[in-house]
C-alpha positions as a Markdown table, in Angstrom:
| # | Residue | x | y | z |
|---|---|---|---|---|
| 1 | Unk | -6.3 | 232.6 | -84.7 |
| 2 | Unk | -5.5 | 229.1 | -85.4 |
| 3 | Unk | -2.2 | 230.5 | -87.9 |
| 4 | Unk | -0.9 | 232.0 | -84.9 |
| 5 | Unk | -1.5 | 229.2 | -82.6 |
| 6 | Unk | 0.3 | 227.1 | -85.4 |
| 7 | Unk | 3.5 | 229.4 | -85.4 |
| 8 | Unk | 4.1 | 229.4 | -81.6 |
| 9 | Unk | 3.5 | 225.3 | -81.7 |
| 10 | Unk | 6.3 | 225.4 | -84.3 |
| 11 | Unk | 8.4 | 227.2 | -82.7 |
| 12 | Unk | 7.7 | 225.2 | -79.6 |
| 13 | Unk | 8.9 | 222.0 | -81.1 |
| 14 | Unk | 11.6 | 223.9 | -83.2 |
| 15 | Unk | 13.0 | 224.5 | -79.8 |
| 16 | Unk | 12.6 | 221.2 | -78.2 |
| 17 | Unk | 15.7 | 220.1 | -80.3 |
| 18 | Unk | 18.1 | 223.4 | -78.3 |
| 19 | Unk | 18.3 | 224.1 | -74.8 |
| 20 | Unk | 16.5 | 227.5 | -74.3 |
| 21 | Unk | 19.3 | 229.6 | -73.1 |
| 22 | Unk | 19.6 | 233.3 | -74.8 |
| 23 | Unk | 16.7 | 234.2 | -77.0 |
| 24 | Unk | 16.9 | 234.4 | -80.7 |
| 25 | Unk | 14.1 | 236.6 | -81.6 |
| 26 | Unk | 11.1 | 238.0 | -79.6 |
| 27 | Unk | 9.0 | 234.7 | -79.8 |
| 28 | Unk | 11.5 | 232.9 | -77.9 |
| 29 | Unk | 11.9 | 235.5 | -75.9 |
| 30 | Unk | 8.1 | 235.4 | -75.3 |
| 31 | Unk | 8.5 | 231.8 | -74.4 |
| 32 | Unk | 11.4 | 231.7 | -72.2 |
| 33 | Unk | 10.4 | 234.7 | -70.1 |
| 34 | Unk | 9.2 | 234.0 | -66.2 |
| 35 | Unk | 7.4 | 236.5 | -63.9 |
| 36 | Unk | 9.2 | 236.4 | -59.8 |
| 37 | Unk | 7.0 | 233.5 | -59.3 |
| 38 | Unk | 8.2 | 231.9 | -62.4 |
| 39 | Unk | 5.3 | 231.7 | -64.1 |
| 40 | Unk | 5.4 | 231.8 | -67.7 |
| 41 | Unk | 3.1 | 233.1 | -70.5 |
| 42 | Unk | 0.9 | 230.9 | -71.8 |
| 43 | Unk | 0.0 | 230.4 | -76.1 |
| 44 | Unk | -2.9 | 233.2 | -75.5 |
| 45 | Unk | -0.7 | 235.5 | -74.0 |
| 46 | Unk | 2.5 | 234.9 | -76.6 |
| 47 | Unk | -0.5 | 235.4 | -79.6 |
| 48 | Unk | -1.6 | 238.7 | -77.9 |
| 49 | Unk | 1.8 | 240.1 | -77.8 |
| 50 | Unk | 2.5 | 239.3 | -81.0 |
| 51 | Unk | -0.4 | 240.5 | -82.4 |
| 52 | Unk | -0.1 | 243.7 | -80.3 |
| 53 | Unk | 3.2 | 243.9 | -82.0 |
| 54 | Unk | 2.2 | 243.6 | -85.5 |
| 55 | Unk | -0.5 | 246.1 | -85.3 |
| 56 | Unk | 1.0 | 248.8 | -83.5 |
| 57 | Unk | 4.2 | 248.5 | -86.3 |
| 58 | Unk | 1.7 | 248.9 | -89.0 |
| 59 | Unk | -0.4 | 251.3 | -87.5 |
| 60 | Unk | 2.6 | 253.8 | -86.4 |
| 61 | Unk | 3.9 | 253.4 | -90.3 |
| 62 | Unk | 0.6 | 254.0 | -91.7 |
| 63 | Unk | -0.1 | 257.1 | -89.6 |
| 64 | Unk | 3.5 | 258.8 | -90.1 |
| 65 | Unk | 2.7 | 258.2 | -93.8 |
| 66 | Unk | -0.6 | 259.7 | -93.6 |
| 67 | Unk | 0.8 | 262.9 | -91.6 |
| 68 | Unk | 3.5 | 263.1 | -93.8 |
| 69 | Unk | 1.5 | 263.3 | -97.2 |
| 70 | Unk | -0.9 | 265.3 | -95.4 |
| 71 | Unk | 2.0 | 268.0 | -94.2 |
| 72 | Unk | 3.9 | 268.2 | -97.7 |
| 73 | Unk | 0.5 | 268.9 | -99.6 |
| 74 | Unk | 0.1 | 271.6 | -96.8 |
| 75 | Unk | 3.6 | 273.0 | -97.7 |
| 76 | Unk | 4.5 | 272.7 | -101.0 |
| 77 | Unk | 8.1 | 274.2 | -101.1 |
| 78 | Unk | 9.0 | 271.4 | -98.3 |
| 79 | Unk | 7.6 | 269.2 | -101.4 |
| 80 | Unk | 9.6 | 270.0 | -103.3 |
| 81 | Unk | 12.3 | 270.0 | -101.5 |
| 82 | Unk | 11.3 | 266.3 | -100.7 |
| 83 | Unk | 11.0 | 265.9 | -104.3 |
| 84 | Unk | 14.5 | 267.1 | -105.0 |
| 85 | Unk | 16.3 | 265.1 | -102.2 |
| 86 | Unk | 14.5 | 262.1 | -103.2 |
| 87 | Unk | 16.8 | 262.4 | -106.7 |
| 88 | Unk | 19.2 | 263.4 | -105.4 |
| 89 | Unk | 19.4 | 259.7 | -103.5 |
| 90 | Unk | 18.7 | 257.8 | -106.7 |
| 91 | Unk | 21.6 | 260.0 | -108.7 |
| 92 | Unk | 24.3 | 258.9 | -105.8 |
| 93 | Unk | 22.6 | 255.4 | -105.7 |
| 94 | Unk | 23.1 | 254.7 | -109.4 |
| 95 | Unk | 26.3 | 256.7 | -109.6 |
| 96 | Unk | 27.6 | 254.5 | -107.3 |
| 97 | Unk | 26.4 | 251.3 | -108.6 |
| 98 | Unk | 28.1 | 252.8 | -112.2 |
| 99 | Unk | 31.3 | 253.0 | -110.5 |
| 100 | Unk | 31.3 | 249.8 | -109.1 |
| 101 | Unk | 30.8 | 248.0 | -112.4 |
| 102 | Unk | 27.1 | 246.7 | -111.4 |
């Protein structure tokens, strides 16, 4: 916990050298929000989210993954179909990076 406490005191003083006006990315905008009464999250709260955040992006990526791998072996003319789009990307990639000299 004490990583994440360090990143949002970073930020924190980051900031203190900018007036807080439109946010940049999703921690200031953690910072700067207020609720009607204008109270504003506190370091716990910013952590959470954050946290939240991170799992839930690694969690929905892992599970498509898993479905996806899980589906294909199911069907295995949509693998290959998978299979031969998936070549077909890395024949236009290099094609085009043959074309442009690289």
């Amino acid at each position: 916990m004490a990583i994440f406490q360090s990143i949002v005191d970073s930020r924190r003083n980051i900031r203190k050298g900018y007036l807080p006006g439109k946010a940049k990315d999703m921690m200031d905008a953690l910072i700067d929000v207020a609720d009607e009464d204008g109270r504003k999250l506190n370091d716990e709260d910013i952590i959470d989210i954050m946290l939240m955040y991170l799992n839930a992006g690694h969690e929905s990526s892992g599970h498509i993954t898993m479905w996806a791998t899980f589906f294909l072996q199911k069907h295995p003319e949509y693998l290959q179909k998978a299979k031969v789009a998936g070549y077909l990307i890395i024949i236009v990639h290099l094609n085009l990076q043959i074309t442009k000299g690289q």
